[in-house]
Structures are given as C-alpha cells and as structure tokens.
Backbone as CSV, one residue per row, in Angstrom:
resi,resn,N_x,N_y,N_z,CA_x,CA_y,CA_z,C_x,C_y,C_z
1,UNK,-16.340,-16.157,87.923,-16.121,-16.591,89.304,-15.767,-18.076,89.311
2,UNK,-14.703,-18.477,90.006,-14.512,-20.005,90.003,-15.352,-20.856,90.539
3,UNK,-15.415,-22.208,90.330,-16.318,-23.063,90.632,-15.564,-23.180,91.925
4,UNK,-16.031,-24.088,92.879,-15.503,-24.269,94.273,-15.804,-26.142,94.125
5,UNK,-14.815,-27.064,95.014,-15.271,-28.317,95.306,-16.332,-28.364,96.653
6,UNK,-16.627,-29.036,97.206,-17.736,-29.478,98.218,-17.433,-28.367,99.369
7,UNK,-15.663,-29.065,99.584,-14.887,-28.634,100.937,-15.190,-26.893,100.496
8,UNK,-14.906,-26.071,99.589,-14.951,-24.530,99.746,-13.830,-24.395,99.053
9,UNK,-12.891,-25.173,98.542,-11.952,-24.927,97.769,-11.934,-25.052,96.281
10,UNK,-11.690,-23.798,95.629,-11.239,-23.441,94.318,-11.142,-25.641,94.101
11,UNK,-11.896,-25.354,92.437,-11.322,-26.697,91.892,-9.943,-26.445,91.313
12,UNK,-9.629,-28.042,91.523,-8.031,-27.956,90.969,-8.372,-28.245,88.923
13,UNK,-7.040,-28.062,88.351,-7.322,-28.239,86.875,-7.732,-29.809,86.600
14,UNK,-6.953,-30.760,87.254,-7.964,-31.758,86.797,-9.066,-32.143,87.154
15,UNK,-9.714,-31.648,88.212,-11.095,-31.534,88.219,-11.855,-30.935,87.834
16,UNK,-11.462,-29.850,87.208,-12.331,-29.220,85.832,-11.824,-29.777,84.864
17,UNK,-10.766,-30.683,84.131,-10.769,-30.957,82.986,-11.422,-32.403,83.132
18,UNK,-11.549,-33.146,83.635,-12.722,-34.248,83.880,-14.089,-34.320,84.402
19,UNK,-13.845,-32.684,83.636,-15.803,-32.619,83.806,-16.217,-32.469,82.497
20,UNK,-17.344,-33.078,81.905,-17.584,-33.176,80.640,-18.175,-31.726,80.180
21,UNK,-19.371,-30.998,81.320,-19.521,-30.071,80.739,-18.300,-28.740,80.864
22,UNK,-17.101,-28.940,81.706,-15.882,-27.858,81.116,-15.616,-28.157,79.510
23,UNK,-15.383,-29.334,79.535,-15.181,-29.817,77.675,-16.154,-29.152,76.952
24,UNK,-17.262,-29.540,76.912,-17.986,-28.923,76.706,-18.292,-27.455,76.305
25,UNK,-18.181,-26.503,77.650,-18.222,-25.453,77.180,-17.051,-24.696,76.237
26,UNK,-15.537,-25.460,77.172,-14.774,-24.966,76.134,-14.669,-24.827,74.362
27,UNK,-15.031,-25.758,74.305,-14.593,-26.544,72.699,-16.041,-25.225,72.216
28,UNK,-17.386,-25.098,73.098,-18.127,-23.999,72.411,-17.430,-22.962,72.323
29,UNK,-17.043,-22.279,73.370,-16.474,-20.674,72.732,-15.104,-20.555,72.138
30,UNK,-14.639,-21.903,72.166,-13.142,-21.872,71.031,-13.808,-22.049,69.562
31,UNK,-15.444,-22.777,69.131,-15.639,-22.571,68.145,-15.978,-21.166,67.664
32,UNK,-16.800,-20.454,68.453,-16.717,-19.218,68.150,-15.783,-17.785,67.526
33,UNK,-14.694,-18.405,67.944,-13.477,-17.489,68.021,-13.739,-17.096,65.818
34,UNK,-13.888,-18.047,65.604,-13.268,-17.649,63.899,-14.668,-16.661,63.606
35,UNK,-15.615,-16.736,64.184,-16.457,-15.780,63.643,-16.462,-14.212,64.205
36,UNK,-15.667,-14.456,65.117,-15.874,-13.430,65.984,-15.177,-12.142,65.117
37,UNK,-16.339,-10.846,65.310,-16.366,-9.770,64.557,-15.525,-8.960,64.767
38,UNK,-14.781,-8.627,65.949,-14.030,-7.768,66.013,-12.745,-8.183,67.000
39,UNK,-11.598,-6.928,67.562,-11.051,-7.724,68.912,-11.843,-7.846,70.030
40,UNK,-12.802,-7.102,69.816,-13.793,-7.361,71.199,-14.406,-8.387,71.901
41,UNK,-14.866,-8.822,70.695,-15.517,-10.066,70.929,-14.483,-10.991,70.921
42,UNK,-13.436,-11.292,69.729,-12.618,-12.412,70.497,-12.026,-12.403,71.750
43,UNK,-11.722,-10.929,72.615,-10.869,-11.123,73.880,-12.064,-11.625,74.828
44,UNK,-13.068,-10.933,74.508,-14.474,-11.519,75.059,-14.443,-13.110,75.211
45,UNK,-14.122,-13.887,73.947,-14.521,-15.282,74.110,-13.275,-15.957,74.696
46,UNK,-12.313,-15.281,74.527,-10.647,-16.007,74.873,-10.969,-15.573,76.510
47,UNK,-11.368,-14.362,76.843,-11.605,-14.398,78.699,-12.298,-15.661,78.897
48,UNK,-13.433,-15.804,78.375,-14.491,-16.705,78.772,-14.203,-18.114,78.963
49,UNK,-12.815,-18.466,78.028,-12.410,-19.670,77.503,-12.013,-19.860,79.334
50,UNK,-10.975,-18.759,79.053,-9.551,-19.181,80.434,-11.034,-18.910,81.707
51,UNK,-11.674,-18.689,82.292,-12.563,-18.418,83.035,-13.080,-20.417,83.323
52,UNK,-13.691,-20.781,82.293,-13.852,-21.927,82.416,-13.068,-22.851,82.053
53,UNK,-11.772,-22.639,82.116,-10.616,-23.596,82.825,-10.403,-23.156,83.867
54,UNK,-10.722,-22.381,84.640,-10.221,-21.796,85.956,-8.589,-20.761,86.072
55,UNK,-8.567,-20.478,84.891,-7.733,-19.465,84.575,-7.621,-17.938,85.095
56,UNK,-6.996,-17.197,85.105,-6.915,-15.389,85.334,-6.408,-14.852,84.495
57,UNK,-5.873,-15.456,83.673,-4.868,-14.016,82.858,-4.928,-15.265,81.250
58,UNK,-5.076,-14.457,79.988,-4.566,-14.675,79.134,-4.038,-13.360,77.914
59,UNK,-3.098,-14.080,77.178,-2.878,-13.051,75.877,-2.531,-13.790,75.151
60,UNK,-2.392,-13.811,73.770,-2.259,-13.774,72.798,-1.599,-13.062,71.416
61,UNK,-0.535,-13.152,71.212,0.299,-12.921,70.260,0.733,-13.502,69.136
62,UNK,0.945,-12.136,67.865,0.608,-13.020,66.651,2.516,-12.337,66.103
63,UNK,3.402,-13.144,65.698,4.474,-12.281,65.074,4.315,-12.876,63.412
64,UNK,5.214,-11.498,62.487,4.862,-11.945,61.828,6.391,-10.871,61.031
65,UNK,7.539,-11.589,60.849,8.494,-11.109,59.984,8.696,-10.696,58.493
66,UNK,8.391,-9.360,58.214,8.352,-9.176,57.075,9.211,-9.169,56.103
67,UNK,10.781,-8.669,57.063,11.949,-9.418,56.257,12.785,-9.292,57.585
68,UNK,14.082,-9.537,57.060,15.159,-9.748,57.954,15.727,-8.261,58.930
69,UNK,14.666,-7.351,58.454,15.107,-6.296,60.098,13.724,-5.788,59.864
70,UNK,12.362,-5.844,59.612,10.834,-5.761,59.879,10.076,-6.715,60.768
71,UNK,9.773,-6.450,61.898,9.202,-7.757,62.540,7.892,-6.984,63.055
72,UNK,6.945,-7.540,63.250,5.375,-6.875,63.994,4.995,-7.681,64.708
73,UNK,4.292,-7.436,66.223,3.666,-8.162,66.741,2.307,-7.094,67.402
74,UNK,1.264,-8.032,67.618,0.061,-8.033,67.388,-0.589,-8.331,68.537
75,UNK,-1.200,-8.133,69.550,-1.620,-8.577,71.061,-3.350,-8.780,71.038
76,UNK,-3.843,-10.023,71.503,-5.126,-9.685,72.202,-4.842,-10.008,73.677
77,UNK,-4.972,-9.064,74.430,-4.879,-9.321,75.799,-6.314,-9.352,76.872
78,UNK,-6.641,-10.301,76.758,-7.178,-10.754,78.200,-6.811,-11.105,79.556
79,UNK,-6.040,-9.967,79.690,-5.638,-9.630,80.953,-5.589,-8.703,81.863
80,UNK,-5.226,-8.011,82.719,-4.481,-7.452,83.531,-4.237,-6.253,82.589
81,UNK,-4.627,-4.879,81.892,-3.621,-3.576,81.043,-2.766,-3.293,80.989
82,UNK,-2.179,-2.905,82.757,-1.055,-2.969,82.995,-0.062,-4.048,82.540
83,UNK,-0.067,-5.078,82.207,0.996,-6.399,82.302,1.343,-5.719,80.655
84,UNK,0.204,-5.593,79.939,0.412,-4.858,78.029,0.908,-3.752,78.218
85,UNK,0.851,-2.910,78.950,1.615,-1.660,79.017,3.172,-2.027,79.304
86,UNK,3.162,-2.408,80.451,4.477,-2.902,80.823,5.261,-2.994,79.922
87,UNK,4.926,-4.666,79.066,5.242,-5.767,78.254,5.620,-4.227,77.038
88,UNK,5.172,-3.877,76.385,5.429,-2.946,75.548,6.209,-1.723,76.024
89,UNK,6.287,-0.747,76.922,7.114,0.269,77.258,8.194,-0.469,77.615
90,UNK,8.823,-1.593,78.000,9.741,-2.006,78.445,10.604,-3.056,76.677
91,UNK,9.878,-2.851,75.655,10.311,-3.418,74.548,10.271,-5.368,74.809
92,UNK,9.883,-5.926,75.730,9.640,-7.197,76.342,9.837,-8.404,75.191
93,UNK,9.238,-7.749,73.909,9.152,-8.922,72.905,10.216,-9.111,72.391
94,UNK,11.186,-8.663,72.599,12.694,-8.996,72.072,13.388,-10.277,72.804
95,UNK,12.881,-10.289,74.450,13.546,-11.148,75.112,12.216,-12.106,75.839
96,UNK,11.030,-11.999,75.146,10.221,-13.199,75.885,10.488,-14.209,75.690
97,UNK,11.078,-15.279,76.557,11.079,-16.700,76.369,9.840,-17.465,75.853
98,UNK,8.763,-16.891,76.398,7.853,-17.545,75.560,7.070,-17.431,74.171
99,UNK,7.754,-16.447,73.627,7.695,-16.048,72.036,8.939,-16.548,71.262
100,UNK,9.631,-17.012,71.684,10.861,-17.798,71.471,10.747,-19.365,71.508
101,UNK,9.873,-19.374,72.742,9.685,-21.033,72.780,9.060,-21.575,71.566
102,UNK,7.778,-20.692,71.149,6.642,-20.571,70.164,7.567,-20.331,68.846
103,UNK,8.660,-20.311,68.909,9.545,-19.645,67.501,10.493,-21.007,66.921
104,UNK,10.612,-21.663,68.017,11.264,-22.999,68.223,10.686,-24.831,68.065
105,UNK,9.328,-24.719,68.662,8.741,-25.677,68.727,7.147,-25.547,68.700
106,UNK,6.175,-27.136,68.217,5.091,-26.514,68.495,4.226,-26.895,69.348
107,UNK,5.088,-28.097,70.426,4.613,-28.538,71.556,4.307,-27.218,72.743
108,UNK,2.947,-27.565,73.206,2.964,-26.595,74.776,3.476,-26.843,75.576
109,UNK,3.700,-26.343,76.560,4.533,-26.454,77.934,4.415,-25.025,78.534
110,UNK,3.962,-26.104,79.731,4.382,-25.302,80.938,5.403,-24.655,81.935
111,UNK,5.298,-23.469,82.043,6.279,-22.574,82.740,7.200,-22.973,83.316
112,UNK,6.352,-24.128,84.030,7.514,-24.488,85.249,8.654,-25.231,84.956
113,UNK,8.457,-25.841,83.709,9.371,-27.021,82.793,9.960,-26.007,81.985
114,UNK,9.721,-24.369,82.266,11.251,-23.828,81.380,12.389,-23.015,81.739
115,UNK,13.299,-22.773,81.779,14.319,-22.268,82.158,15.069,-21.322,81.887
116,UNK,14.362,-19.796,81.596,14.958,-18.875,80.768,16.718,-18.586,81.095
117,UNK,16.605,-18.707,80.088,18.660,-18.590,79.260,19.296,-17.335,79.795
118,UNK,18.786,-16.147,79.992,19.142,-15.064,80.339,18.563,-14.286,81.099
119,UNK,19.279,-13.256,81.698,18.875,-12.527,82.580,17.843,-11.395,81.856
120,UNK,17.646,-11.034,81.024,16.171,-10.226,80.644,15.471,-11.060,80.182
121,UNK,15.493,-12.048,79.714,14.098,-13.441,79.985,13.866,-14.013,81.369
122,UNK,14.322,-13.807,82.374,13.412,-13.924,83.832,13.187,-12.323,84.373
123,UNK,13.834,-11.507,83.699,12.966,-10.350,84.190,11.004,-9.944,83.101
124,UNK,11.398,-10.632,82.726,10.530,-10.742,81.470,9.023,-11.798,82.198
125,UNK,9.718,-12.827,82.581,8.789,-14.325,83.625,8.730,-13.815,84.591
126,UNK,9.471,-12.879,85.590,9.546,-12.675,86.859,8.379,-11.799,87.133
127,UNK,8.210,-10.808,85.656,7.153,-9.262,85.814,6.140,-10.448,85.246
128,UNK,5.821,-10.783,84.890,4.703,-11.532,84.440,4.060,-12.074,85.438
129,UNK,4.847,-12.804,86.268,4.003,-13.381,87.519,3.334,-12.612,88.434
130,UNK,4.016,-11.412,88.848,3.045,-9.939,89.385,2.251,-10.270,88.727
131,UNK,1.441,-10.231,87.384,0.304,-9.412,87.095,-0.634,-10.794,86.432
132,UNK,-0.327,-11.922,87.318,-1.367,-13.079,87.471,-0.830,-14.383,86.462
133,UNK,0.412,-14.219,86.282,0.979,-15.323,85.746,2.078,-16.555,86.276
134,UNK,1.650,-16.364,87.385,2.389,-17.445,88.718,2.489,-18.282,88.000
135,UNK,1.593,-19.511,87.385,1.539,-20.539,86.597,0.741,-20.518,85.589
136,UNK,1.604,-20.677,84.259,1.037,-20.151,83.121,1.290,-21.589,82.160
137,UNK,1.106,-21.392,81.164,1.265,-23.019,79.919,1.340,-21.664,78.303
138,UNK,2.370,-21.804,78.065,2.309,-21.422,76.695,2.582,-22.545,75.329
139,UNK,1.669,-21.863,74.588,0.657,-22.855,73.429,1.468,-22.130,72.284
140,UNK,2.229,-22.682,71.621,2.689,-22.037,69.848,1.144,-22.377,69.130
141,UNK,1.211,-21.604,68.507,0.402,-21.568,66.636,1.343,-21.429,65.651
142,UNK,1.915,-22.334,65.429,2.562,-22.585,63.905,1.638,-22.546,63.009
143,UNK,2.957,-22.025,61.981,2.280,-21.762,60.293,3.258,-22.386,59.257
144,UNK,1.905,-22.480,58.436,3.107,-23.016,56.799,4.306,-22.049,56.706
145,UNK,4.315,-20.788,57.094,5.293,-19.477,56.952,6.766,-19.814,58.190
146,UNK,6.557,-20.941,59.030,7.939,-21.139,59.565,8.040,-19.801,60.709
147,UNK,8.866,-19.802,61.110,9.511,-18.405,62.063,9.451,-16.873,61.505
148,UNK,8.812,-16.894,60.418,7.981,-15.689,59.775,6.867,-14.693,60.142
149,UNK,6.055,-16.504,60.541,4.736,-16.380,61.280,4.330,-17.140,62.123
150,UNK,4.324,-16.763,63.088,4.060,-17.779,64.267,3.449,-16.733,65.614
151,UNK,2.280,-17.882,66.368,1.486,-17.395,67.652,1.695,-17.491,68.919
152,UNK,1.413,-17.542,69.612,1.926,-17.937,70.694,0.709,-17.461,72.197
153,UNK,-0.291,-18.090,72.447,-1.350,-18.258,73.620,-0.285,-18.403,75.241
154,UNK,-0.539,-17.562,75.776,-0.115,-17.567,77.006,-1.446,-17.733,78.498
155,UNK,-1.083,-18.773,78.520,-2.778,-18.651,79.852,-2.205,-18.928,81.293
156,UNK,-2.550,-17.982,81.529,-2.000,-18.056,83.613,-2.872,-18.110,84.726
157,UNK,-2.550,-18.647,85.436,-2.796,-18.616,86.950,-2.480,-17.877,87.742
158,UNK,-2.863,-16.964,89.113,-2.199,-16.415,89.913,-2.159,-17.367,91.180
159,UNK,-2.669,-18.247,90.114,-2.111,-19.682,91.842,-0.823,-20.385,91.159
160,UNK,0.051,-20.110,92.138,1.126,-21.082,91.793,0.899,-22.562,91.667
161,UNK,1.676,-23.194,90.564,1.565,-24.394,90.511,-0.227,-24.713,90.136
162,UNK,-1.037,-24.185,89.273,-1.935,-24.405,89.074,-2.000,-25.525,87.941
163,UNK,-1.333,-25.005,87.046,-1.045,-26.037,85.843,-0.518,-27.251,86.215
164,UNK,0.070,-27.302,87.052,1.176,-28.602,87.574,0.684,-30.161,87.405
165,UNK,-0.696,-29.631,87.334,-1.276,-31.055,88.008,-1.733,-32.017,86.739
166,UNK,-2.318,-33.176,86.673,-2.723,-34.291,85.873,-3.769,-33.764,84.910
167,UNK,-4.056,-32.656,85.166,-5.040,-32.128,84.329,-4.422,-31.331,83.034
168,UNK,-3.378,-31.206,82.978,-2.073,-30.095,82.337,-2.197,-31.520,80.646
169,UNK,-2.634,-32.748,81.161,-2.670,-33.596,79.831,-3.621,-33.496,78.969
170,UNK,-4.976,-33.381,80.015,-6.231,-33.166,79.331,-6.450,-31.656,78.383
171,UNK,-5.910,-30.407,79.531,-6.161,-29.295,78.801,-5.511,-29.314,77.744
172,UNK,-4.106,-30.116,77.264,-3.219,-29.318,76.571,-4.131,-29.452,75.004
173,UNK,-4.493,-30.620,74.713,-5.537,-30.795,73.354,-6.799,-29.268,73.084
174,UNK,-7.227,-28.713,74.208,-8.214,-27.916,74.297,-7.173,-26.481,73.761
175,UNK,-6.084,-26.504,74.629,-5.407,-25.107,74.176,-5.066,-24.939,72.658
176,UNK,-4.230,-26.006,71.925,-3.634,-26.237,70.783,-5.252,-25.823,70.308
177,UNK,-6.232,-26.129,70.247,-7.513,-25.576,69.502,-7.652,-24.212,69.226
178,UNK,-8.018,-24.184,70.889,-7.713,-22.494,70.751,-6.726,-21.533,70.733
179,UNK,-5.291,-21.878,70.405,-4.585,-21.253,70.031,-4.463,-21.043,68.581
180,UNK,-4.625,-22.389,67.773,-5.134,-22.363,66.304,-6.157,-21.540,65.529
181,UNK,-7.087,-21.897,66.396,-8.288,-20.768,66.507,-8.090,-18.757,66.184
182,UNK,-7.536,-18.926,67.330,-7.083,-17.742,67.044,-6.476,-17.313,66.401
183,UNK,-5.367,-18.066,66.066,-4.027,-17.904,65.101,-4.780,-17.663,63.492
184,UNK,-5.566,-18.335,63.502,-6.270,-18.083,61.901,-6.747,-17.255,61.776
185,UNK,-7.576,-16.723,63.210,-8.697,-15.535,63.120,-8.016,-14.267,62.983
186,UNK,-6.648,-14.309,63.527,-5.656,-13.340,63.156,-5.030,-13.061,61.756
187,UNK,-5.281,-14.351,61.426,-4.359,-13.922,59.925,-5.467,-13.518,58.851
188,UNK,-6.727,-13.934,59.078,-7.693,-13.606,58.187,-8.009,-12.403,58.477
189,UNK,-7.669,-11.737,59.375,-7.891,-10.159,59.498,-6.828,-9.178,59.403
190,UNK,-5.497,-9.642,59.215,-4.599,-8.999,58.754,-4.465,-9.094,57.497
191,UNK,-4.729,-10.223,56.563,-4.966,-10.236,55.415,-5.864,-9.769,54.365
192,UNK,-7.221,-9.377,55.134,-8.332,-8.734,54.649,-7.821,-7.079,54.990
193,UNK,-7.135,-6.957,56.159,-6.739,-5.159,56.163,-5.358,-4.831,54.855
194,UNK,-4.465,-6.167,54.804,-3.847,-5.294,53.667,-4.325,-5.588,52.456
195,UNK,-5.247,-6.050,52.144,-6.039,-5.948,50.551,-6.485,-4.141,50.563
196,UNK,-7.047,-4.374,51.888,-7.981,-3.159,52.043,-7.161,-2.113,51.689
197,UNK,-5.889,-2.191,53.062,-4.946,-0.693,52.946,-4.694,-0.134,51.732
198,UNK,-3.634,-1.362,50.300,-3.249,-1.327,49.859,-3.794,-1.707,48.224
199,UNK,-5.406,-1.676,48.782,-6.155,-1.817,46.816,-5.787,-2.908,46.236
200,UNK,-5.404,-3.952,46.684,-5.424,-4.997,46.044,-6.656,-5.147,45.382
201,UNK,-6.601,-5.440,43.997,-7.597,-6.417,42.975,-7.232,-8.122,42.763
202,UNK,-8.125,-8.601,42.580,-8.450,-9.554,42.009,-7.699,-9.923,40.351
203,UNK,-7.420,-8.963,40.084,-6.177,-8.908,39.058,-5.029,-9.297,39.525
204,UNK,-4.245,-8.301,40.239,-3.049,-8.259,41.195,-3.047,-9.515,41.750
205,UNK,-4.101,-10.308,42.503,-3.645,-12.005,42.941,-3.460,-12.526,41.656
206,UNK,-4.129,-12.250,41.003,-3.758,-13.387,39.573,-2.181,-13.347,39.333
207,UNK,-1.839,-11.626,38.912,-0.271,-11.539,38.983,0.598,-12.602,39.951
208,UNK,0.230,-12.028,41.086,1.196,-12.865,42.261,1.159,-14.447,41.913
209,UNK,0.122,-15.012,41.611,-0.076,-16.469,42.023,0.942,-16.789,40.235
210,UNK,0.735,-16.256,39.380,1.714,-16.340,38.091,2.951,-16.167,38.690
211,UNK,3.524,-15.410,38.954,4.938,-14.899,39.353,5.317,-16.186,40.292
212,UNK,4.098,-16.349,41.344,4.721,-17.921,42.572,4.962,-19.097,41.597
213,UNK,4.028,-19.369,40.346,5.023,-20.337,39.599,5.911,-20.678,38.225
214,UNK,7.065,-19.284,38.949,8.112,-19.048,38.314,7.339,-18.415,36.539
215,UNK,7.071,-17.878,36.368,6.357,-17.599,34.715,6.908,-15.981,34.797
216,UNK,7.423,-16.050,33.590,8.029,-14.797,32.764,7.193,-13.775,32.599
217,UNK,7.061,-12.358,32.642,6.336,-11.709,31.574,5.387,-12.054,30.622
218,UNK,6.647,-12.778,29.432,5.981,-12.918,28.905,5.158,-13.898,28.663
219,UNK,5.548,-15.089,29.416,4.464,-16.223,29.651,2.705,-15.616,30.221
220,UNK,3.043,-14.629,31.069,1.974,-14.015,31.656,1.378,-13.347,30.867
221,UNK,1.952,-12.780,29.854,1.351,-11.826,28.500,0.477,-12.536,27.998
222,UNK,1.178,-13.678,27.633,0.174,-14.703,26.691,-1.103,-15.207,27.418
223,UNK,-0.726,-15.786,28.713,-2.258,-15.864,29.541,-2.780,-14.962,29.490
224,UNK,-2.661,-14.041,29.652,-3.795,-12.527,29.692,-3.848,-11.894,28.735
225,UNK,-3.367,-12.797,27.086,-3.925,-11.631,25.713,-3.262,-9.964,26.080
226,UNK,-2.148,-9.764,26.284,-1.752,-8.529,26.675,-0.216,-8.759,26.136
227,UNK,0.620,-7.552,26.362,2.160,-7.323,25.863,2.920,-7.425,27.174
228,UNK,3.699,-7.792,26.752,5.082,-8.889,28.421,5.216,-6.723,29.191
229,UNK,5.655,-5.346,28.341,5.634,-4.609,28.860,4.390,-4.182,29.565
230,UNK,3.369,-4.501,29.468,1.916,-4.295,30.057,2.155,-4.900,31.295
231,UNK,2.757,-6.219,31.537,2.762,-6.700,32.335,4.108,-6.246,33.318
232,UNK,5.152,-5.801,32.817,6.019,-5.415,33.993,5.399,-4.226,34.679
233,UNK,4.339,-3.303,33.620,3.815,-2.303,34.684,2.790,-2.305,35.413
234,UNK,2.504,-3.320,35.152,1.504,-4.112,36.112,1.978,-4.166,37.565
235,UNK,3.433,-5.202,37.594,3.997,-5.392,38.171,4.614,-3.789,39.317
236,UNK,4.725,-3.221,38.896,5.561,-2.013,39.107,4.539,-1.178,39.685
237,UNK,3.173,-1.489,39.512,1.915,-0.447,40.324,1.731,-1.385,41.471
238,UNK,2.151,-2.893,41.283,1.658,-3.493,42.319,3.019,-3.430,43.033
239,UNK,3.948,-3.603,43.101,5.175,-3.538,43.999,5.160,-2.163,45.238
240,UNK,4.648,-1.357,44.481,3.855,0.171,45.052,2.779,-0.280,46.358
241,UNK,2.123,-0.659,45.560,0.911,-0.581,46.746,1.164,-1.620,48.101
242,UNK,2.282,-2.709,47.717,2.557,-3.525,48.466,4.039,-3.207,49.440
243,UNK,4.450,-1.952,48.937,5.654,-1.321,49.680,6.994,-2.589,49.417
244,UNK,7.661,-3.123,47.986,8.190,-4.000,48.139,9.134,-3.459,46.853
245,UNK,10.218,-4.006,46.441,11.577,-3.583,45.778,10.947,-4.794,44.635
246,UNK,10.494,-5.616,44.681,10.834,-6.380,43.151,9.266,-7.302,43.478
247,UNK,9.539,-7.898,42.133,8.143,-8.915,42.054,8.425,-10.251,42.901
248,UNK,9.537,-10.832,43.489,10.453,-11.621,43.948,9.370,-11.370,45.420
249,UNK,9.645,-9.921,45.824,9.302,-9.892,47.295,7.730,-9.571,47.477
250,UNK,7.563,-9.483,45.867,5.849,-8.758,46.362,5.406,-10.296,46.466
251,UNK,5.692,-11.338,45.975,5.517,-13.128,46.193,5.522,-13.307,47.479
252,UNK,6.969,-13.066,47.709,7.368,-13.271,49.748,6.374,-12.681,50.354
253,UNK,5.833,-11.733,50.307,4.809,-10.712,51.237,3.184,-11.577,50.819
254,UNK,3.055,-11.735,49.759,1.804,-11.905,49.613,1.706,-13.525,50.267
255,UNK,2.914,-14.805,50.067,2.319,-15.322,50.740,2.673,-15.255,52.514
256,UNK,3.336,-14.568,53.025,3.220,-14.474,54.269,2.106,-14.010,54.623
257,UNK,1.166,-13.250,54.007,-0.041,-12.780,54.312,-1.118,-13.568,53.883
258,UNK,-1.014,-15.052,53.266,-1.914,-15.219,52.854,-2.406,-15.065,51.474
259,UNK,-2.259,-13.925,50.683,-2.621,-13.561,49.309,-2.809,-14.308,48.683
260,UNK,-1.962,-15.825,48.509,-1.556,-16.290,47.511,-1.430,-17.882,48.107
C-alpha cells in the first residue's frame, strides 16, 4: 500500500527517495535477491523492492544468444499475468524497445526520454502502459558476454509521469543494484541448471578452461598423463552433452554460461 504525504496524497518519487529509511529498506531486499532460493522468492523481493519505491509493475528479463539464429529469454514478472501473457503470445521480444535499449547501452532511462523507431515498438510501449506501465525507467544489466548476454529491469508506474521527477537521480543508483542483483542471480541459476541438465564434471571444466587457452590435444595429454586421442574423445563426449559442433563452440557456450 503506498505511503501518503500529510495532505492525503500518494508521495511523489522524490519524496520517497529522500527518505533515509526508503534507502534503507531498499538496498535490504536488493541484498537479498542473490540468496534468494527460488523464482518465488526473488519475484517476492523484486515486488517488495518496487512497492517501496512506490512502484506497480515490475519485470525482469534475462537474454542470452547462443549463436547467431538461437536466442532465449527468461522473465521474472512482478506484475500484472496478463501483460506476460500478452508480451509472449504476441512474440513482443523481437520488437521491445526496451530490450534493445538494454542491448545498446548501460545507462537507465526513462520512458519518457525514448522514442520508439517503429511502429511495433509503440505497439509494444503503448500495450504496456494498459497493464500499469504509464511511467516506467528501464535499467540494462550488462555482462562481460556483450549483446550475448544482457538484462534488462523494467519498473512502472500506473501514474503517469511518476518517474519524471528529481527523484529519477536518486533512484537511478538503487535500480543499477538491483538490476545487477538480479542479473547475477540469473546467471548463477542458469549455469548451475546446465551443469545439471547436461552432466558436466569437474573434469570437463578442466577440458574447457585448457581449450580457452588455445592448448592442443596434445599439450592437454601431457597435463593430464594421458594420450592427445584420449583427449579428442574426451572432447567429443563433451561436445554431446553440451549440444555443440566442435570444441571451438563448446568454449563459446561454456563461457556464455559462465563455465569457464
């Protein structure tokens, strides 16, 4: 429930961001986020976050290009169901401006300072604002992985022009947290599911992290007291489990995921 000022009116954002205990609480449940056990609990703490900024709607998206026609994206939505239903039956992530913005730069900004390029990127902003995103601020999470891997925090208002105000300076340090936040808590759990899926050992990283600096077979033979053919079939069980054409790409994959 929002806080109210004296008069009966909803506080504005910079009067919750120049309150020490909003700082406060925020910066607590953005620390939380990396421990958090499941999606439950993080959409749990990401509601809680936007709640005490005086927020209504957030989501969260993680992309993550596996090659040049594989792309995945990944949602925690603290929002509205409908807006995720939508956003998905309508294929949306092809033309969101603000997964694009997040693909481009890693400054935040607000909605109102952007100007979608095309006509299915404001049908894209236009359905968004229905379902409590009048005034929203989207936050990139960049990665060492470049336009591979990248996040992107969307937090809205169903008050227009909510963000607008002097407070849009103070929050923006608090979001970049918790968009980071999350952005890690995402990759450490996509990275722990494909060890899982795919049987990775503790062997197999050793492989990969050899292969990332440039070493032969048979250079690898000799580190591991073994024959350079031992080691291409090494190679060849792990290319398997990692769904990849050469040792070249089982590198590319492992470190987009982290592995390595």
């Amino acid at each position: 429930m929002r806080s109210c000022a004296p008069n009966g009116e909803p506080l504005s954002l910079l009067e919750r961001t120049r309150s020490v205990d909003c700082t406060a609480q925020v910066c607590e449940t953005v620390a939380r986020i990396g421990v958090a056990a499941d999606e439950a609990e993080a959409i749990g703490l990401l509601r809680l976050t936007i709640e005490r900024l005086g927020a209504d709607e957030a989501t969260f998206t993680s992309f993550i290009r596996d090659d040049a026609t594989l792309s995945s994206y990944r949602c925690l939505l603290a929002c509205n169901p409908l807006w995720g239903a939508a956003y998905a039956r309508h294929g949306w992530c092809a033309d969101d401006p603000w997964l694009h913005h997040a693909m481009q730069s890693s400054d935040p900004i607000r909605t109102s300072d952007m100007a979608p390029d095309e006509s299915r990127q404001r049908i894209v902003v236009e359905a968004a604002a229905e379902y409590g995103f009048r005034s929203a601020v989207i936050v990139p999470a960049p990665s060492s992985a470049g336009q591979s891997r990248v996040g992107v925090l969307c937090i809205g208002s169903a008050t227009a022009g909510y963000f607008d105000d002097d407070g849009f300076a103070y929050v923006k340090p608090l979001l970049r947290g918790l968009a980071m936040e999350l952005h890690d808590w995402w990759h450490q759990r996509l990275k722990r599911a494909l060890i899982a899926r795919a049987h990775i050992t503790d062997g197999d990283l050793a492989l990969l992290r050899y292969e990332a600096h440039g070493h032969s077979s048979k250079v690898i033979a000799v580190a591991l007291h073994t024959e350079a053919k031992t080691i291409d079939c090494r190679f060849q069980r792990l290319n398997g489990k990692l769904g990849v054409a050469n040792r070249r790409d089982a590198v590319r994959l492992g470190k987009l995921y982290g592995l390595i």
